[in-house]
N, C-alpha and C positions, 0 to 999 in steps of 0.2 A: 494469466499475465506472467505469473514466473518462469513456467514453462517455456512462451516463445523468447523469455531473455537468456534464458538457457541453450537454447536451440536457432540462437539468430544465427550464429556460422551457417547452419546448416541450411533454412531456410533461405538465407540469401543465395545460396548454390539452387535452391529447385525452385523461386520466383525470381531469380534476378540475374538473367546470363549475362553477365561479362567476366572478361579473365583476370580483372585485378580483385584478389579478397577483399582490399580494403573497402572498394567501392559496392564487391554485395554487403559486406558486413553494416556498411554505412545505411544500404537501402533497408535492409532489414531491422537496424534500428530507427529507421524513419518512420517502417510502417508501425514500429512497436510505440511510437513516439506519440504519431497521428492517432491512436487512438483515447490520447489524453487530451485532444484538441478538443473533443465534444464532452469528457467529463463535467463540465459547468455546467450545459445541455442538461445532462442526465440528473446532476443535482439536483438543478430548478423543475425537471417533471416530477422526478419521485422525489425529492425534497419539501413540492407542493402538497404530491397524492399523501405522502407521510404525512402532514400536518391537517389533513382534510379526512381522508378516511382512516390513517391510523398507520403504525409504526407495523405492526404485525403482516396486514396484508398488503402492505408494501414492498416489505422485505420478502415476502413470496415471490411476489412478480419479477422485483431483481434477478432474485437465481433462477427464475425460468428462461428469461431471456438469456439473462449471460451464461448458461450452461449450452441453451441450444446455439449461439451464437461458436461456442468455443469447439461446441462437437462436430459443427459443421467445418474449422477450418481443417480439423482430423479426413474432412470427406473433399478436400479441394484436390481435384488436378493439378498437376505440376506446370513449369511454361513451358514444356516439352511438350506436354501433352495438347492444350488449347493459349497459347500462346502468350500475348498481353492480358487476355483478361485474366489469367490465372494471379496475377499481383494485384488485379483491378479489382476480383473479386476477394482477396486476401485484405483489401484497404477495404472495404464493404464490413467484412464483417468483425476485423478491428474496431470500426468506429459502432458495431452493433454490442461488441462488447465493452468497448471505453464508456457507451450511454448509459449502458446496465449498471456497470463499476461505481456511475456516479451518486447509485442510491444505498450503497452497499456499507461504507464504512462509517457515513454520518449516522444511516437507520441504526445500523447495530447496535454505534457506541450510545447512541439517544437510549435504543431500547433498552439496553442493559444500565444506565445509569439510572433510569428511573428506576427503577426495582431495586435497584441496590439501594441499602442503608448509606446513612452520611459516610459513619464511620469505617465501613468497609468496601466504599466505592472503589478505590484505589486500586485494592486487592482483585475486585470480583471484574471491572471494567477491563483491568490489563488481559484477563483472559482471553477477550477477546481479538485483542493483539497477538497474544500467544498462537489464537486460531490461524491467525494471517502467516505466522513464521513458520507453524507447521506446512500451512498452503505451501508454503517456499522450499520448506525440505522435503516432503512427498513427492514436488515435482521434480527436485532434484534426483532426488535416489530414483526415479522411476525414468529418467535420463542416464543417471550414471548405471542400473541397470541394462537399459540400452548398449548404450556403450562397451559392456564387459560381455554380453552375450550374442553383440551381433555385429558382423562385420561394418567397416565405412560404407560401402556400398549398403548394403541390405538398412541403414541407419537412411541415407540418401535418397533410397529407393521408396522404401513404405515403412522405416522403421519410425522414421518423426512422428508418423500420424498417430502413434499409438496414446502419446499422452494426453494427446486432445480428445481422441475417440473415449476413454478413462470420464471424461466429464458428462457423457450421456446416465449412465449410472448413478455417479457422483450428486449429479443436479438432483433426480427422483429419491436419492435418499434427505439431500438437504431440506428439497421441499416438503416432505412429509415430517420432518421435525418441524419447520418451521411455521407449518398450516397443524401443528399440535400446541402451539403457543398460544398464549394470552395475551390483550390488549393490556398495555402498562395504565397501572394505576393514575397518576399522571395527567394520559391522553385522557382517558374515559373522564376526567374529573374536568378535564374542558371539555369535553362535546356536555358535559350536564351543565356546564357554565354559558355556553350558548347555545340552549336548548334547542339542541338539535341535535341530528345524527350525524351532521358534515360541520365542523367546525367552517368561516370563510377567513382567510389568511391570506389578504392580497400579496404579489410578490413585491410590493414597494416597504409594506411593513416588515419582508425576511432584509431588505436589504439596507433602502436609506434610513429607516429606524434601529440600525442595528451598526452602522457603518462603523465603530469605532471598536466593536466585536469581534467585524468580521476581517480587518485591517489587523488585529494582534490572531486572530486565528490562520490568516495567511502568511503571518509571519512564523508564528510556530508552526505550521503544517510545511512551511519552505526548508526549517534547517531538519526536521523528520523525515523528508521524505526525501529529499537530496541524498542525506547519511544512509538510507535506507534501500534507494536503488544502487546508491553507488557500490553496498557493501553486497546485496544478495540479488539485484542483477547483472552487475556491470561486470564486476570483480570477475567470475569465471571467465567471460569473455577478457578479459584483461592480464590475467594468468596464461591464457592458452595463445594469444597474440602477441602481447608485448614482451612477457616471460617464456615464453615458447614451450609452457608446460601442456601434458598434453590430457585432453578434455577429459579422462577419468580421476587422473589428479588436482585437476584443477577444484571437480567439484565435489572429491571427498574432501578436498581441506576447507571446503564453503559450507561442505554437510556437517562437517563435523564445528564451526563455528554456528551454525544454528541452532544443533541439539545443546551446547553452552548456552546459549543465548534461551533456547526454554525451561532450562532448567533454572534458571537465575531471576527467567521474567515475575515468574508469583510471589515469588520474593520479594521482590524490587516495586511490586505494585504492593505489598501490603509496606512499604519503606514511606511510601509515599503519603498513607495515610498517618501513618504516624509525623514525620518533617515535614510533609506540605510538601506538593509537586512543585513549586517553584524551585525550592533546594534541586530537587533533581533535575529540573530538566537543565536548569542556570549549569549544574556540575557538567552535562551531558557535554552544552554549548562549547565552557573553557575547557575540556576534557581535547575535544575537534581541534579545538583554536591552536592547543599545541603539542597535540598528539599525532594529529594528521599526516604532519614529515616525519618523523622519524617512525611511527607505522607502516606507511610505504617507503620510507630506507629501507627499511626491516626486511619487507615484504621482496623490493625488490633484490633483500641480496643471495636469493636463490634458493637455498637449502627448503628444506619441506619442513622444519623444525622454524626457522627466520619465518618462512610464510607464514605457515599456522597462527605462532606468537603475536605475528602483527598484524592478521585477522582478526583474532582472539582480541586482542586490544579493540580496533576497532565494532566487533561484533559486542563487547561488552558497554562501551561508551554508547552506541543504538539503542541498548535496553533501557539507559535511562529517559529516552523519550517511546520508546514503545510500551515503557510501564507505566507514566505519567499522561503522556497524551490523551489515550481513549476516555479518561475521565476528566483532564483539563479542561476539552473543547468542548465538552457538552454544555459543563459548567458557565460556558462563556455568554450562552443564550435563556430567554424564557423558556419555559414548555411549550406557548402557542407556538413559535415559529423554530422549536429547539430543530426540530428535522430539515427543514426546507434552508435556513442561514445557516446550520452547519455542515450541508453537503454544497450548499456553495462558495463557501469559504473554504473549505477543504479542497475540493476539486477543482476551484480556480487557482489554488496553488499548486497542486498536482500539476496539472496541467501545463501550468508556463513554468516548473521549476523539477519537479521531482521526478517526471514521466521521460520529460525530455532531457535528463540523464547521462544517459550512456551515450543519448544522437552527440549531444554537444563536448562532452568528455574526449568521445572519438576523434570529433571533430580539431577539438584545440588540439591533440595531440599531433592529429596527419598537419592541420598548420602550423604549430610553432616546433617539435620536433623534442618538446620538453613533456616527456614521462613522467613526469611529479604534477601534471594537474590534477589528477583529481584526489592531491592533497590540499591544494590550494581552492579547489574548487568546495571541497568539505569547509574549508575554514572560513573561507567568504557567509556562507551560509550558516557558520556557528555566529557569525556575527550580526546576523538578522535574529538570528533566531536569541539570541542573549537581549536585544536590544528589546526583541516583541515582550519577553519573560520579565523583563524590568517593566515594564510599563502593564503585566497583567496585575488581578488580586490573587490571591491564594483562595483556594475554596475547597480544602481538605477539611472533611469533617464538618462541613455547613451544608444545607439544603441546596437544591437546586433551584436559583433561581425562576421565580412564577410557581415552583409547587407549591401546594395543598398545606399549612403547616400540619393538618391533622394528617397526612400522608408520609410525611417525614418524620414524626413522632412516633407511626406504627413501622417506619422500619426503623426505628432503634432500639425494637425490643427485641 
């Protein structure tokens, strides 16, 4: 995913001939868009399989699929090469990895909040956040690598395919950790609850039993993931197009607000267990609300010292929901249905708000002519996301709802 937001320019040149930039960059994030279209899809399969055969061999299957989905766009021909289908077969297996994607971030956060103790949820959960931003700087540096070691042409030519080809490897190491895991505590204490080896979790109990859950998790997953594609997919593209910097400065000064943004994140999640994620995420919200302009003033006023600065700002206000989140949303559900209405809650917001990103950011810009949206676009969405945070409870340092209390007592020891 970070990868082809990194590499849309370039992409849109080898699936999408026409001679306006704006119009491949456009197509290129349509197709990076359409693959958040089926995320809700992928929720409710593996959201299902998650809450039926279990958190662990779920999250297998995810990264099987979506690793061979991503290693295969590394293996596509160009449209030079077989024509229309080469974008035909590029939205194919987009929408093979958007399905994957959908089991990916509710499994995790599910699996890891079970295991965690109350009181150090906060801390151990953000980690898993932490994993996602490295995702985001490894595909960076392995871009901006590109970029410093191989000509435009030669990047054009067959040098794009290199970071996707990287995920054949990538996938057989994930999956061997993750077929070395354990069923959470948790799950196995409801398959013994319904005696049986398959828990049965209709999908009307993930959803119209849960609707007032899954309604404040769309709204905290909307102003998360808006702030989040806007800052570490869009933004390179946004430096190198609208600032006219050029693609290897663009994403050392995005690499270098990630390594900030990991170094801050464990921090920030053990902040959380202590104040209550509420505190955090509420500060993240009014943080956006009116930090947003005068961050892209910043941003936009050229120097490499203004950009950074007003990265930095932004990339630091993001921590406060990527260190609270992964432990917020879990908290929002039972265990029986914790997997299955947290990846569709998640991914229906993904989807219609955080995916599609950069398509519609682009978009208002080529319409209205006004450079400052996606500060306005940030703050629209600090304003959902403040309104969701007001209307959740706090759940720092309490059980998870539907656990075991004898299971939440032994991780407090």
């Amino acid at each position: 995913m970070a990868v082809y937001g990194y590499l849309a320019g370039v992409l849109g040149k080898v699936f999408f001939p026409t001679s306006d930039p704006t119009t491949q960059l456009l197509s290129s994030f349509a197709v990076f868009g359409v693959a958040f279209a089926v995320r809700p899809l992928g929720g409710i399969f593996f959201g299902t399989l998650g809450d039926r055969i279990g958190r662990q061999k779920t999250l297998a299957w995810v990264i099987i699929s979506v690793s061979v989905a991503t290693l295969c766009i590394g293996l596509l021909p160009s449209y030079a090469s077989i024509g229309l289908l080469a974008p035909v077969l590029l939205v194919v297996l987009r929408l093979i990895q958007g399905f994957s994607a959908g089991g990916e971030m509710g499994g995790a956060s599910a699996y890891v909040a079970e295991y965690a103790p109350p009181r150090r949820r906060g801390f151990l959960v953000s980690l898993v956040e932490m994993g996602c931003i490295l995702g985001f700087l490894l595909g960076s540096l392995v871009v901006l690598v590109l970029n410093l070691g191989l000509t435009s042409e030669q990047i054009h030519d067959w040098g794009w395919r290199i970071p996707f080809l990287i995920a054949g490897p990538m996938g057989v190491i994930g999956l061997y950790l993750r077929t070395r895991l354990e069923e959470t505590p948790a799950f196995a204490a409801e398959v013994e609850k319904a005696e049986s080896d398959r828990p049965k979790v209709p999908l009307r109990e993930m959803v119209t039993g849960q609707w007032r859950a899954l309604l404040l998790c769309v709204g905290l997953v909307l102003v998360f993931n808006v702030t989040d594609y806007m800052l570490l997919s869009y933004m390179p593209s946004y430096l190198t197009g609208e600032l006219g910097y050029d693609t290897t400065h663009g994403l050392l000064v995005v690499l270098g607000v990630m390594a900030l943004m990991m170094v801050v994140q464990p921090f920030a999640g053990a902040l959380t267990d202590r104040v209550g994620r509420r505190p955090v995420i509420a500060a993240g919200c009014a943080g956006f609300l009116l930090l947003s302009v005068p961050a892209l003033l910043l941003i936009r006023e050229g120097s490499l010292l203004a950009v950074a600065l007003g990265l930095a700002a932004l990339g630091l206000l993001l921590v406060c929901f990527t260190a609270s989140m992964p432990s917020a949303l879990p908290a929002l559900f039972p265990t029986r249905v914790r997997y299955g209405s947290l990846s569709i809650g998640f991914n229906v917001s993904v989807s219609l708000f955080g995916g599609t990103t950069p398509l519609v950011v682009t978009a208002l810009i080529g319409a209205t002519g006004d450079v400052m949206m996606p500060a306005y676009y940030m703050m629209a969405a600090a304003v959902i996301g403040g309104f969701a945070v007001w209307r959740m409870a706090e759940s720092a340092g309490r059980p998870l709802p539907g656990s075991a209390p004898s299971l939440e007592a032994a991780g407090t020891r």
